[in-house]
The first five atom37 places (N, CA, C, CB, O) and aatype in JSON, in Angstrom:
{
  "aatype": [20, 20, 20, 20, 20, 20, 20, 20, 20, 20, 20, 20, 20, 20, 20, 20, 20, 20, 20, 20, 20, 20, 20, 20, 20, 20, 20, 20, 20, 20, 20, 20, 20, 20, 20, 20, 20, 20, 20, 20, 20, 20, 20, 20, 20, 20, 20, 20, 20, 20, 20, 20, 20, 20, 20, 20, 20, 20, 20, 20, 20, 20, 20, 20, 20, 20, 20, 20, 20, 20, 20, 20],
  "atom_mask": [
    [1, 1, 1, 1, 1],
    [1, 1, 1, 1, 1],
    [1, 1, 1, 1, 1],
    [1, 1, 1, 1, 1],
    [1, 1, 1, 1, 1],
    [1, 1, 1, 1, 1],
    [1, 1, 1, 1, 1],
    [1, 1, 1, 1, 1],
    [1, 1, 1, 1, 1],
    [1, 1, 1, 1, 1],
    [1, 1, 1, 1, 1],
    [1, 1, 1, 1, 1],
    [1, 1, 1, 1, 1],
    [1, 1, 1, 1, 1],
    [1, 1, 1, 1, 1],
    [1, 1, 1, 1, 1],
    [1, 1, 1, 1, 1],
    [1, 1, 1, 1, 1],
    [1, 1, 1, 1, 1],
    [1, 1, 1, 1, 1],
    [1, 1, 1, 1, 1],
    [1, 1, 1, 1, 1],
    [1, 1, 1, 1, 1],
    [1, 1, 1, 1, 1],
    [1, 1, 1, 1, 1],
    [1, 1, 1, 1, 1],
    [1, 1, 1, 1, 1],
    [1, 1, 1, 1, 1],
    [1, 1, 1, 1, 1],
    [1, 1, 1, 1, 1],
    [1, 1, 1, 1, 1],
    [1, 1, 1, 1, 1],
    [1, 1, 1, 1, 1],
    [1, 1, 1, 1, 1],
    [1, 1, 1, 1, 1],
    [1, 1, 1, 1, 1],
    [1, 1, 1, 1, 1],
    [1, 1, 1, 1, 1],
    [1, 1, 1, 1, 1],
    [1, 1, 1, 1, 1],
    [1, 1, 1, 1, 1],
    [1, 1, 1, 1, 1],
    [1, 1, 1, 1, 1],
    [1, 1, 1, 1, 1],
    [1, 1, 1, 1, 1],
    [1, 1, 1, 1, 1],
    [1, 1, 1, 1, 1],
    [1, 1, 1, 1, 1],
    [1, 1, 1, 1, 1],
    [1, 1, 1, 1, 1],
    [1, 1, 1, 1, 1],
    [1, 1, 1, 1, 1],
    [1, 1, 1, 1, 1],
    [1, 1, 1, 1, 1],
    [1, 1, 1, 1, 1],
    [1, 1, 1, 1, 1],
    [1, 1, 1, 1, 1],
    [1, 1, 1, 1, 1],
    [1, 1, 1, 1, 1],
    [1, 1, 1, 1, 1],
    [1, 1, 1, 1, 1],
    [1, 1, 1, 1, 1],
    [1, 1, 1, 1, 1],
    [1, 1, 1, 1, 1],
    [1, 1, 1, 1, 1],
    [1, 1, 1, 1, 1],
    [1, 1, 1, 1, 1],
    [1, 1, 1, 1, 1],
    [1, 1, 1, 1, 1],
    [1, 1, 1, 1, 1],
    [1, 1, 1, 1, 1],
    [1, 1, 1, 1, 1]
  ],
  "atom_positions": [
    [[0.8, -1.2, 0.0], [0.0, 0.0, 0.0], [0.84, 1.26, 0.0], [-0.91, 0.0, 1.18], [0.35, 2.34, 0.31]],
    [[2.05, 1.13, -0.33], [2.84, 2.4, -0.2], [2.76, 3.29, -1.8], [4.6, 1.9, 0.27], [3.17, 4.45, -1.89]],
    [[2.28, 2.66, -2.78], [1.54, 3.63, -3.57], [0.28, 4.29, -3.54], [1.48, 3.24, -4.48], [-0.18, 4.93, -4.49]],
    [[-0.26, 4.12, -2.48], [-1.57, 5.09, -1.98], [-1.27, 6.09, -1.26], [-2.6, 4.47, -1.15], [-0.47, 6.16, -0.34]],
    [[-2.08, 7.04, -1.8], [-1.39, 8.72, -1.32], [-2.45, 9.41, -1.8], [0.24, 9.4, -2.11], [-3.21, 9.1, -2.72]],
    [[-2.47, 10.52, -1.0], [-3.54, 11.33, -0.92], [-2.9, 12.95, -1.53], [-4.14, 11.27, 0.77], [-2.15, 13.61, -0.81]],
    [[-3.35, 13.49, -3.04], [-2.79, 14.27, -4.12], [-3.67, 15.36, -4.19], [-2.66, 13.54, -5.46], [-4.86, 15.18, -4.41]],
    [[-3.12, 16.63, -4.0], [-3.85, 17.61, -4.02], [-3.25, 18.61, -5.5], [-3.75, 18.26, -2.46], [-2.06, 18.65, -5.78]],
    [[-4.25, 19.31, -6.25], [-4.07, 20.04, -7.31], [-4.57, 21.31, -7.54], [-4.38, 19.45, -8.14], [-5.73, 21.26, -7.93]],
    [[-4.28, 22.03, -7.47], [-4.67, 23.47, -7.08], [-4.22, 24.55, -8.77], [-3.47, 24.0, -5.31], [-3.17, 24.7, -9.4]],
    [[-5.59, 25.07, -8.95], [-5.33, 26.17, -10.56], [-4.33, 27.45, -10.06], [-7.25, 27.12, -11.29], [-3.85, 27.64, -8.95]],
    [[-4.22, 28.16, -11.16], [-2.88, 28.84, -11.37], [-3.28, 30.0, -10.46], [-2.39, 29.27, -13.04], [-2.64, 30.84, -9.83]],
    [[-4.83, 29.7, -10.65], [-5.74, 31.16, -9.85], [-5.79, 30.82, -8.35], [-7.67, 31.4, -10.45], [-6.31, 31.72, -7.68]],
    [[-5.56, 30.21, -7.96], [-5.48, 29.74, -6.64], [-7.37, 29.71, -5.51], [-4.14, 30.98, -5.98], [-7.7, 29.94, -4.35]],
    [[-8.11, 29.26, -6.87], [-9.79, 29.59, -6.74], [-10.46, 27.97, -6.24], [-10.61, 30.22, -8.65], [-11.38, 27.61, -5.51]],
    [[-9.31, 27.19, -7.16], [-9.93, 25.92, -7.34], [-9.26, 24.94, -7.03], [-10.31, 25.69, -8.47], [-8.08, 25.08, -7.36]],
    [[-9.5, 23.89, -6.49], [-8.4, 22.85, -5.63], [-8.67, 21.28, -5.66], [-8.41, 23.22, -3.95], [-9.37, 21.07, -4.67]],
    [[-8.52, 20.44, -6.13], [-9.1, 19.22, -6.31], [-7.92, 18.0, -5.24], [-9.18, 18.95, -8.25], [-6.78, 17.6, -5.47]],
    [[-8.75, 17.79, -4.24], [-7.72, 16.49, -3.47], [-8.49, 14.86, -3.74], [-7.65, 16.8, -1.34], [-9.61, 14.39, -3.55]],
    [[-7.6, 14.52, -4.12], [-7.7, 12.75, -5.1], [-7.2, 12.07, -3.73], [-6.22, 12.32, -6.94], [-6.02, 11.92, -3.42]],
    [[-8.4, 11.64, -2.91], [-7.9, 10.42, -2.41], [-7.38, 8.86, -2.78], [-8.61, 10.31, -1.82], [-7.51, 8.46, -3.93]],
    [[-6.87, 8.1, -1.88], [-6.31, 7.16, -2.08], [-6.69, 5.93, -3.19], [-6.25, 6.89, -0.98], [-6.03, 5.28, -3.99]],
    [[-8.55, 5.97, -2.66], [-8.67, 5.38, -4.09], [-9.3, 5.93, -5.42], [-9.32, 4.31, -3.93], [-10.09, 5.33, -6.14]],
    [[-8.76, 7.25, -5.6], [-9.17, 7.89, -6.84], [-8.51, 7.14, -7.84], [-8.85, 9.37, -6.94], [-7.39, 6.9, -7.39]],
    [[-8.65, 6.6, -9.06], [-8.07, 5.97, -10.32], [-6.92, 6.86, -10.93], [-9.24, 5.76, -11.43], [-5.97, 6.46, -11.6]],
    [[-7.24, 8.18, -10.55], [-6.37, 9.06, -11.49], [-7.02, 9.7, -12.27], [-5.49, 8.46, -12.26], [-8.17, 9.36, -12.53]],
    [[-6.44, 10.82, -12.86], [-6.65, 12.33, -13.75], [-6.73, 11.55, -15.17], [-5.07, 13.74, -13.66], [-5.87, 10.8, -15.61]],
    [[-7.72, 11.83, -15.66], [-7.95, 11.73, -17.14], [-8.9, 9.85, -16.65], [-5.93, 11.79, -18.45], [-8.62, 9.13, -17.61]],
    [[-9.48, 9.3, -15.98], [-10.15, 8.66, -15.89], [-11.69, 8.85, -16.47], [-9.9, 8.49, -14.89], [-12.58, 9.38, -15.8]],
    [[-11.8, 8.53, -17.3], [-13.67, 8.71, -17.13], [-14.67, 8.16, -16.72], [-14.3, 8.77, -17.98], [-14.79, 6.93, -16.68]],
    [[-15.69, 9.14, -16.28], [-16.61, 8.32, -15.6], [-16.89, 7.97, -14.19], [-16.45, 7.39, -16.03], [-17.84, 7.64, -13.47]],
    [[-15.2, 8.27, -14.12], [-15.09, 8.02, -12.71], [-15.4, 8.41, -11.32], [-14.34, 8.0, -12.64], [-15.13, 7.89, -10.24]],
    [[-16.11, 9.61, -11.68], [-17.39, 9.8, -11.06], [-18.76, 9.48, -10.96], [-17.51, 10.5, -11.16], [-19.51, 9.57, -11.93]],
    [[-19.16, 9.09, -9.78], [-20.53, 8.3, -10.34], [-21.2, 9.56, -9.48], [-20.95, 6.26, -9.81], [-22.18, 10.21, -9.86]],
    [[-20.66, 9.71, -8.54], [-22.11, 11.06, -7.87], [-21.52, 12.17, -6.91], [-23.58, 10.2, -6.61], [-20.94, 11.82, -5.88]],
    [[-21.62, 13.1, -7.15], [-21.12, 14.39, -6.82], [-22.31, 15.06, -5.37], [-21.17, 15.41, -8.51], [-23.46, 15.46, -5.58]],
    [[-21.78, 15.02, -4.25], [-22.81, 15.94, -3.35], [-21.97, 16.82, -2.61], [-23.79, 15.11, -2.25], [-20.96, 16.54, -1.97]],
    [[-22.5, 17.89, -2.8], [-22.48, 19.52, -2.11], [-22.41, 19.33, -0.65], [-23.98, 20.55, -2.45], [-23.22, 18.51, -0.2]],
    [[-21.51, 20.01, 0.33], [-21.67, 19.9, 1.63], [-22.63, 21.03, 1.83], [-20.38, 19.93, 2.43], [-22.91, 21.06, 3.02]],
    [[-23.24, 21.98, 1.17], [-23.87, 22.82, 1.4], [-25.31, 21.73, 1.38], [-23.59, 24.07, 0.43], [-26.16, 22.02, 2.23]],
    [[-25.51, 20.91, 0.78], [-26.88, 19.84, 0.25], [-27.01, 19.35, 1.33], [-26.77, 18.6, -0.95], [-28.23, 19.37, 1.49]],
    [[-26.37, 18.7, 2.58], [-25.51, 18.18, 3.71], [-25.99, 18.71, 4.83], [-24.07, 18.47, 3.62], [-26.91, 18.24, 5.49]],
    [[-24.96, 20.4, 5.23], [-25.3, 20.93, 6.01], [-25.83, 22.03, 5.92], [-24.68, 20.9, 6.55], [-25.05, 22.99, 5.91]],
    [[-26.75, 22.2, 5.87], [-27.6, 23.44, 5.98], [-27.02, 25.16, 5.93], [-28.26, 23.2, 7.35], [-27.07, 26.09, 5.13]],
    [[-26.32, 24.86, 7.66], [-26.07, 25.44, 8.23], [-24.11, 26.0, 7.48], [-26.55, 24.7, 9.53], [-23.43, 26.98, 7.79]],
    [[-23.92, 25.24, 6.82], [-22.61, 25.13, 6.46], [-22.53, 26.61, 5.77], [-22.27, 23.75, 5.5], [-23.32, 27.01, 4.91]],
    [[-21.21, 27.49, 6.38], [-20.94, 28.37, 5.47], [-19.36, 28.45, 5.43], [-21.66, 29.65, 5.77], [-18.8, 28.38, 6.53]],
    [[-18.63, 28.59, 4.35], [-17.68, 28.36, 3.75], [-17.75, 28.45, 2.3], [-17.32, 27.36, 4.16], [-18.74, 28.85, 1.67]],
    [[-16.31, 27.93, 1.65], [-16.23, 27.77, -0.31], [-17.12, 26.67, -0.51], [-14.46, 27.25, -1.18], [-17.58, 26.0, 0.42]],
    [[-17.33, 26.5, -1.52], [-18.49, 25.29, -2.26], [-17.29, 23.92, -1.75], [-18.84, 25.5, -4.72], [-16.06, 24.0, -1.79]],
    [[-17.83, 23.17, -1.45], [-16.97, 21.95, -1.77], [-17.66, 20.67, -1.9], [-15.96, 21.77, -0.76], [-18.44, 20.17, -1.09]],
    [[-17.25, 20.19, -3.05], [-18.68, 18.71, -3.57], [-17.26, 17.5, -3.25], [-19.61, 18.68, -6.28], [-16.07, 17.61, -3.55]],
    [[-17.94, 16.47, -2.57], [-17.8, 14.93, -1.89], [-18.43, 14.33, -4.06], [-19.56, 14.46, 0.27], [-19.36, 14.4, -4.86]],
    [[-17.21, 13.88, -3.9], [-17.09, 12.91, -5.54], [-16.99, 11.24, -4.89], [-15.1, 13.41, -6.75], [-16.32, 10.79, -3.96]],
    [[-17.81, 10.66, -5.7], [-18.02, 8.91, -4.88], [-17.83, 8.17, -6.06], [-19.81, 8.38, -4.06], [-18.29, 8.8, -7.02]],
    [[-17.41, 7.27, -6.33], [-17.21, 6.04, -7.12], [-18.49, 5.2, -7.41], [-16.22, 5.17, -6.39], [-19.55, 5.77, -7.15]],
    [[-18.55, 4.22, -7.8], [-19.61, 3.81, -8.6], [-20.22, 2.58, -6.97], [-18.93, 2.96, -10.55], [-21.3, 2.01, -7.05]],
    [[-19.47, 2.43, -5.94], [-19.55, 1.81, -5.23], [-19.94, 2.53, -3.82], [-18.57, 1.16, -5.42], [-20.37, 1.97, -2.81]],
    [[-19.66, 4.06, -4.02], [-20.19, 4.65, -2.96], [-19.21, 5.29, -2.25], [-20.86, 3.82, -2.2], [-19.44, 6.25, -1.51]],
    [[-18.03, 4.75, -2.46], [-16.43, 5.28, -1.95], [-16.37, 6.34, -2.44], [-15.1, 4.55, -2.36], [-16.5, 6.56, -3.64]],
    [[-16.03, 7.63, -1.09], [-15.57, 8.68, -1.55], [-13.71, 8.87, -2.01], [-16.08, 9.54, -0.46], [-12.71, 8.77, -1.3]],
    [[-13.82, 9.11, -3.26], [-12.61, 9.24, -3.9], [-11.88, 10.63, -4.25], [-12.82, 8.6, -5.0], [-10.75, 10.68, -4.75]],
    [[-12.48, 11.46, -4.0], [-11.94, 13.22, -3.69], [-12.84, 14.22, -3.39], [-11.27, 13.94, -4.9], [-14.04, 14.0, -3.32]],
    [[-12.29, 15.44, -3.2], [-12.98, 16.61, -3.05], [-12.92, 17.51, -3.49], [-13.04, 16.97, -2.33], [-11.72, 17.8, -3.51]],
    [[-13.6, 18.45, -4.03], [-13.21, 19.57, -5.0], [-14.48, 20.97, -3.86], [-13.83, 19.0, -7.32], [-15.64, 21.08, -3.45]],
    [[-12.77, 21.91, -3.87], [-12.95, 22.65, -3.56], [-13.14, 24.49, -4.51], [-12.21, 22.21, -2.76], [-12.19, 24.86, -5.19]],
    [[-14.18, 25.24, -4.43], [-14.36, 26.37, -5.09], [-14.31, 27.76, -4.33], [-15.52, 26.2, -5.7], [-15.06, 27.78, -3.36]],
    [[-13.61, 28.91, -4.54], [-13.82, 29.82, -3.49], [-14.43, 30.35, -4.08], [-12.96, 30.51, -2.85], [-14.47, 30.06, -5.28]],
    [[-15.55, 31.8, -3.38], [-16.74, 32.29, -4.16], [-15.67, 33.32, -5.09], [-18.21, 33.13, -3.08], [-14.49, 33.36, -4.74]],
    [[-16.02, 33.97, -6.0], [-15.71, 34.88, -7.29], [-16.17, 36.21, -7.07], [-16.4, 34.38, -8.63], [-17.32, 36.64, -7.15]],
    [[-14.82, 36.98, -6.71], [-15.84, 38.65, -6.49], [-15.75, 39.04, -8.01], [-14.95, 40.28, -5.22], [-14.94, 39.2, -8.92]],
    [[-17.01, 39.09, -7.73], [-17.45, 40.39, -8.9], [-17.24, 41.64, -9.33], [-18.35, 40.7, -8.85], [-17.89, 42.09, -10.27]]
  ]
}
C-alpha cells in the first residue's frame, strides 16, 4: 500500500483545488465519477467555499473539490 497517497491540485488562480484520495483511479479517468454531493446539500447550516464529496460507482468517496466564491 505504499503507492496510496492522498494528491492535491490546485489552478494557477489559486480559486480551485481538487484532493484525489487514495482510491481515486487518477486524472484523465472517465466516468469516474458516479455522484457528486455539495456539503452545502448536507449541512444546511454550512458556510464556507463550495466543496462537492465525488463517490465512485460503489459509494467510496474518492476526492474533493474545492471552489472559493468569485468577487465580482
Amino acid at each position: 500500500m505504499a503507492d496510496r497517497k492522498i494528491d492535491m491540485v490546485v489552478n494557477e488562480d489559486g480559486d480551485v483545488a481538487y484532493l484525489s484520495l487514495p482510491d481515486h483511479p487518477g486524472k484523465g479517468s472517465p466516468g469516474v465519477v458516479a455522484k457528486q454531493i455539495s456539503l452545502h446539500s448536507i449541512i444546511k447550516e454550512y458556510k464556507g467555499p463550495e466543496i462537492y464529496l465525488d463517490f465512485d460507482k460503489n459509494g467510496v468517496l474518492i476526492g474533493m473539490e474545492f471552489l472559493l466564491e468569485q468577487a465580482d
